[in-house]
C-alpha positions as CSV (number, residue, x, y, z in Angstrom):
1,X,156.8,57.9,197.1
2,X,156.8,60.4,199.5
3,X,155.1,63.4,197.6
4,X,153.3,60.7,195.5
5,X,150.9,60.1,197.5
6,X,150.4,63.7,199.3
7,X,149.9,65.1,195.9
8,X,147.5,62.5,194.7
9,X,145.5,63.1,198.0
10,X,145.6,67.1,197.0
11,X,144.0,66.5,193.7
12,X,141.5,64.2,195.1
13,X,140.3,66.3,197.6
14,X,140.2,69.5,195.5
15,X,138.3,67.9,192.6
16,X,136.0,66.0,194.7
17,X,136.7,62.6,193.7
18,X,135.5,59.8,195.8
19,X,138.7,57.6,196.3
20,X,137.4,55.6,199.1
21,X,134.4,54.6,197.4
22,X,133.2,51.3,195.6
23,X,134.7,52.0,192.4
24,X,138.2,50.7,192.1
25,X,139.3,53.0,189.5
26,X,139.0,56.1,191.5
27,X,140.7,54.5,194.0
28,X,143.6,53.4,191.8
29,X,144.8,57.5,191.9
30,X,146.4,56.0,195.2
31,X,150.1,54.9,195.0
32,X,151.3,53.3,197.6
33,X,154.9,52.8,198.0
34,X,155.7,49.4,199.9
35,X,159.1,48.8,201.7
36,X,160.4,45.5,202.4
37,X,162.9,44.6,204.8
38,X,166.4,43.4,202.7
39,X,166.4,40.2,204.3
40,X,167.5,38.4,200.7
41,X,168.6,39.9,197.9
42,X,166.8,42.3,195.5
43,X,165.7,40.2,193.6
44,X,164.4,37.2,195.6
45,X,162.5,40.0,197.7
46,X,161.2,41.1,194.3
47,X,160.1,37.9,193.0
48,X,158.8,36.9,196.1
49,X,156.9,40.2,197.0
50,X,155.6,41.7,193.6
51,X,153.1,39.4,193.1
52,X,151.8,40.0,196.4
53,X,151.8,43.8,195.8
54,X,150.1,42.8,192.6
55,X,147.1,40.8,194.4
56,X,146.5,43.3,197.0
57,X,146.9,46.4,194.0
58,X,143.6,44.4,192.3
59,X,141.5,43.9,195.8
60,X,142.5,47.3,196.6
61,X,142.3,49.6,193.7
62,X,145.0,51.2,195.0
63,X,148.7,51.2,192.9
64,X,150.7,49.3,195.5
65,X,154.4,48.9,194.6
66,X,157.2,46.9,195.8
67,X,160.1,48.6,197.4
68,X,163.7,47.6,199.2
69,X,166.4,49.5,200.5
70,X,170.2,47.8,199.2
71,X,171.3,46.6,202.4
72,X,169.8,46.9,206.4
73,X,171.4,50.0,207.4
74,X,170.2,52.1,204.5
75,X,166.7,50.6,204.5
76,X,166.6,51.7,208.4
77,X,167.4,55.1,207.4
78,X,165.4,55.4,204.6
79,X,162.1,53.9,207.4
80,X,163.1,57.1,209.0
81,X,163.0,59.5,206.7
82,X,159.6,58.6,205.9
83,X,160.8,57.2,202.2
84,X,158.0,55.0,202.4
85,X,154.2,54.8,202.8
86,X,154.0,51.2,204.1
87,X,156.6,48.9,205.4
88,X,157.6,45.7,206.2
89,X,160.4,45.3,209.2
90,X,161.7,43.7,212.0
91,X,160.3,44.6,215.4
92,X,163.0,46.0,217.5
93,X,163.5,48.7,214.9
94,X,160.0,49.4,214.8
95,X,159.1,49.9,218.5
96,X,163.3,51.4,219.2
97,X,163.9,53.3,216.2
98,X,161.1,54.1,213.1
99,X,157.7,54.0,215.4
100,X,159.7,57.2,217.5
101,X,161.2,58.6,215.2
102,X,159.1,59.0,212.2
103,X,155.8,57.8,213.4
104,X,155.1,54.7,211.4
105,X,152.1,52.6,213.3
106,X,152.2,49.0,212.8
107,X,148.7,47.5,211.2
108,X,149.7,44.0,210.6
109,X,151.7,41.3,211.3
110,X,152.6,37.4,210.0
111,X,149.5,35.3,211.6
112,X,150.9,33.0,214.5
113,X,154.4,33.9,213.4
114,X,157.9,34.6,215.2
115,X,161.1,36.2,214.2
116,X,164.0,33.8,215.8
117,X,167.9,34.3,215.2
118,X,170.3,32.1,214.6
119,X,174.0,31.6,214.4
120,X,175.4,29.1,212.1
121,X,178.5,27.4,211.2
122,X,179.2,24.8,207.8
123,X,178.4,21.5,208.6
124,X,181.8,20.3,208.6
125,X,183.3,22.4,211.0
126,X,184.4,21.2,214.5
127,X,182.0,24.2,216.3
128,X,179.9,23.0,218.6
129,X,179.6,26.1,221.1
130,X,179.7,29.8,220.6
131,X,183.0,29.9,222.5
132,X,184.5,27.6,219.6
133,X,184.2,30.3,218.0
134,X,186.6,32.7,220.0
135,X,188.2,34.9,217.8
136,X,187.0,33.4,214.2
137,X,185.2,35.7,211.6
138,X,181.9,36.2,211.9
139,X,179.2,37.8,209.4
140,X,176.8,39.6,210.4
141,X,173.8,41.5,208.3
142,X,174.3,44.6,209.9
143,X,174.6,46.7,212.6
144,X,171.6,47.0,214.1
145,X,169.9,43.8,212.6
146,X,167.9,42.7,216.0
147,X,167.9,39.2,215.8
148,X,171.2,38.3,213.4
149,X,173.5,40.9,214.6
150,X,172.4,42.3,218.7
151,X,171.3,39.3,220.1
152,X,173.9,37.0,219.0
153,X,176.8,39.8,220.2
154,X,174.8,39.8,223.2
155,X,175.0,36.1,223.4
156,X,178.4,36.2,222.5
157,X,179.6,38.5,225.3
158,X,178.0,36.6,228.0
159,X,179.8,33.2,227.2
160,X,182.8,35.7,227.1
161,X,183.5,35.0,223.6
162,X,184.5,37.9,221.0
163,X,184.5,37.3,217.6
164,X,185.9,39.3,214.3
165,X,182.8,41.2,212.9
166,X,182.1,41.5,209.4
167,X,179.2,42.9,208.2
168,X,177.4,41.6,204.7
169,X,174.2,43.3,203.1
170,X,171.3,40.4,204.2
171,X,170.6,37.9,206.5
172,X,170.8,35.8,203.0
173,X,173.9,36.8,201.7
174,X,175.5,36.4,205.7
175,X,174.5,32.3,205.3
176,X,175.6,32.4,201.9
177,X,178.9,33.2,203.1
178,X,179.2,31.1,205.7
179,X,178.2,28.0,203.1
180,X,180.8,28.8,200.8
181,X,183.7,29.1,203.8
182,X,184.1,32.9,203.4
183,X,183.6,33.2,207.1
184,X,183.3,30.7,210.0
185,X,180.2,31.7,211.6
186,X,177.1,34.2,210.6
187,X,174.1,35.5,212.2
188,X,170.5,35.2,210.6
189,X,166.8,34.8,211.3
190,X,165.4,31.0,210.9
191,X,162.8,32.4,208.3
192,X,165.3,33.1,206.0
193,X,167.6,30.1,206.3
194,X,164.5,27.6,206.1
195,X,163.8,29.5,202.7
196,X,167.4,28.9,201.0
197,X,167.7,26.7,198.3
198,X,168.3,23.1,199.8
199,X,171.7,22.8,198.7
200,X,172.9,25.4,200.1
201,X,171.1,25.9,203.6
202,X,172.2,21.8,204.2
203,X,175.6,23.0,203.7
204,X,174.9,24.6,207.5
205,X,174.4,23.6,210.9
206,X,172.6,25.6,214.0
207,X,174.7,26.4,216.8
208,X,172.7,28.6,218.8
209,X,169.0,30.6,218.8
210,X,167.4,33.3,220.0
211,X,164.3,33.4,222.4
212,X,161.8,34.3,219.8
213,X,160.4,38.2,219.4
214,X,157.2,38.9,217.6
215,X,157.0,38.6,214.1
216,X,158.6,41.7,211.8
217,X,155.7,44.2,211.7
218,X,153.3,46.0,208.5
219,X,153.1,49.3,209.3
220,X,151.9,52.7,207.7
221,X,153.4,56.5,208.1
222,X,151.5,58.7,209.2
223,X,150.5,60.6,206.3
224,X,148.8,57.7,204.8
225,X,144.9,58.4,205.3
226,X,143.5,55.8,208.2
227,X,140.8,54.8,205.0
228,X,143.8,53.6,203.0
229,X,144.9,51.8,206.1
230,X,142.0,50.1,207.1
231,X,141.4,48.9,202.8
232,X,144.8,47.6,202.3
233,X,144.8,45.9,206.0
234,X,141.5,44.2,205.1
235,X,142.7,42.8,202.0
236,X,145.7,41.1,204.1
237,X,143.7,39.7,206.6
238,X,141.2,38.4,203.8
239,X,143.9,36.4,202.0
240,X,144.2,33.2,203.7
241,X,140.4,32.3,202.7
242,X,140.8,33.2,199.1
243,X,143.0,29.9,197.0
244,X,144.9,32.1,194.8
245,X,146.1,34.7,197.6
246,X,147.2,31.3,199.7
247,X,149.8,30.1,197.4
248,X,151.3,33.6,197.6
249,X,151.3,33.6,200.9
250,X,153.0,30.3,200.6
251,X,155.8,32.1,198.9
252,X,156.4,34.0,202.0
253,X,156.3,31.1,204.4
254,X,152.8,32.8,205.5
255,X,150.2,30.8,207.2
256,X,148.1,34.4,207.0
257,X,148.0,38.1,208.3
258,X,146.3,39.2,211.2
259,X,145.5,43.0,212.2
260,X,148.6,44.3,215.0
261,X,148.8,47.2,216.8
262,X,151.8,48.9,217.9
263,X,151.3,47.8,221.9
264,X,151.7,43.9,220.1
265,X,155.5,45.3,220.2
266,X,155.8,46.7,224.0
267,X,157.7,43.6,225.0
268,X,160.5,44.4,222.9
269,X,160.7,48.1,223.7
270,X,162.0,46.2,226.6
271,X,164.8,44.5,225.3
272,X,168.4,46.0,226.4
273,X,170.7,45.6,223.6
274,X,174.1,46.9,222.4
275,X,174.2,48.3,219.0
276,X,178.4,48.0,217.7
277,X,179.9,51.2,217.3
278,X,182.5,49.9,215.0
């Protein structure tokens, strides 16, 4: 809510209310709209996420609602046009593409976690090396997708494989396809293959992964007050010592959340990669 929360900051300010204050009430005049990276669909992210937003909404005071874009590419663009007041998303398009161009500043990040892609094939197939799969059609999330998409075209081109590219709307839906023999390869991070539904995600084998980045990165735009910041980061950080907070973390695959800062992410400003142009 772009104008949301600039016009709710206007009111406060010119009638005097303290927002920041000890009374959650006041400070439930804040809206914050939350974005979350599309890497399932809609609805999983919903079901897995509004709670969350819920939890946080009552430690908070503050209104904080869930948010996706429909597929990668349009939640990338919509990161840059500062749609949203917090995100969630991976971090080579924070450091490369949303922390430059529209100033977001990460805050937090998954506590000891890692973002590692993958590239899978059905069990039954006879692949066994990425240059089985010379040729083939491949599925890929989208076209800048760090993890499911660059490194694994990257990997790709130095075994000197090529492969048809087809490009789906999650890392989800690219293993779903790949499960039901729609494709014979697809590109995803291990986070959400570990979350699918047994029968499905044993339906797949692992051919090849990624050196690991740093996990996918919380971070705030710029017009969202350092106060708000600093409350909704500290209720994060707090919710791996309270019980009912750790089994929504568990719904995340979430050991906890830990303060970042955008330097966490310098290592991956480093990385070289190809984005298709196709």
């Amino acid at each position: 809510m772009r104008t949301g929360l600039s016009r709710t900051m206007a009111f406060c300010l010119l009638s005097g209310v303290a927002i920041f204050g000890a009374d959650a009430s006041r400070a439930q005049a804040i809206a914050i709209e939350f974005g979350v990276a599309p890497q399932h669909s809609a609805g999983d992210l919903s079901k897995r996420w509004t709670p969350v937003f819920q939890y946080l909404s009552r430690k908070t005071g503050y209104d904080v609602r869930f948010r996706t874009g429909q597929d990668v590419p349009t939640y990338q663009r919509q990161c840059i046009d500062g749609k949203y007041d917090m995100i969630y998303i991976n971090p080579y398009h924070y450091a490369n593409l949303i922390r430059p161009k529209s100033g977001y500043e990460a805050f937090a990040q998954e506590k000891g976690g890692k973002l590692v892609g993958a590239v899978v094939v059905r069990k039954d197939s006879p692949y066994r090396t990425l240059r089985d799969l010379q040729g083939k059609n491949f599925a890929f999330p989208g076209r800048t997708a760090i993890v499911a998409t660059l490194m694994p075209l990257a990997a790709f081109r130095a075994s000197g494989t090529s492969v048809q590219e087809h490009y789906v709307s999650s890392h989800e839906s690219a293993f779903h396809a790949v499960a039901k023999g729609l494709y014979d390869g697809g590109g995803g991070d291990m986070k959400t293959l570990n979350n699918m539904k047994p029968e499905l995600r044993d339906q797949l084998r692992v051919l090849w992964t990624a050196t690991p980045l740093p996990p996918l990165v919380f971070a705030a735009h710029p017009r969202v007050p350092k106060q708000v910041v600093r409350r909704v980061q500290a209720a994060m950080i707090a919710m791996d010592h309270d019980p009912a907070a750790v089994r929504l973390l568990q719904s995340l695959d979430f050991k906890g959340i830990v303060a970042a800062r955008d330097s966490d992410y310098d290592a991956v400003r480093k990385l070289k990669l190809e984005v298709p142009r196709h």
